[in-house]
C-alpha positions, 0 to 999 in steps of 0.5 A: 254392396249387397247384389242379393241372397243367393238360392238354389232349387232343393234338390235341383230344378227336377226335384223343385218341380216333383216336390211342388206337385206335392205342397202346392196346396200349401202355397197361396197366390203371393208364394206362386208369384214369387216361385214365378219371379226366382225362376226367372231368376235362376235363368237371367241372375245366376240364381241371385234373389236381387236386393229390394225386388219384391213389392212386399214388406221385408219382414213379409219377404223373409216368412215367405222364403222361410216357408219356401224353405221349410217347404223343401223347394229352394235352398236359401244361400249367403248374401252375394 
């Protein structure tokens, strides 16, 4: 059974936070929410983004944590 896809701040929390400041203008209202969500995350589920927890279509779910990505703000892992 797939618990979710393990992520970890780009660089560390402290450089998550630095590097938001500069490519938040390159982040809408749905992308904020979901930075919101997996910080919460990195806290309650060990850095684990849970199977089927965003309200979005997966395909909609994959472009915005490959933009995340791209953005250099989280580190995407393997399925855990």
């Amino acid at each position: 059974m797939t618990k979710g896809l393990a992520f970890a701040f780009h660089g560390g929390p402290t450089a998550f936070i630095d590097r938001l400041a500069i490519v938040i203008d390159d982040l809408d209202d749905e992308d904020l929410k979901i930075l919101e969500q997996v910080c919460e995350w990195s806290w309650t589920n060990h850095c684990v983004i849970p199977v089927e927890s965003f309200r979005l279509s997966p395909t909609e779910v994959e472009w915005r944590l490959t933009k995340l990505e791209r953005l250099e703000l989280l580190d995407l892992g393997e399925r855990v």
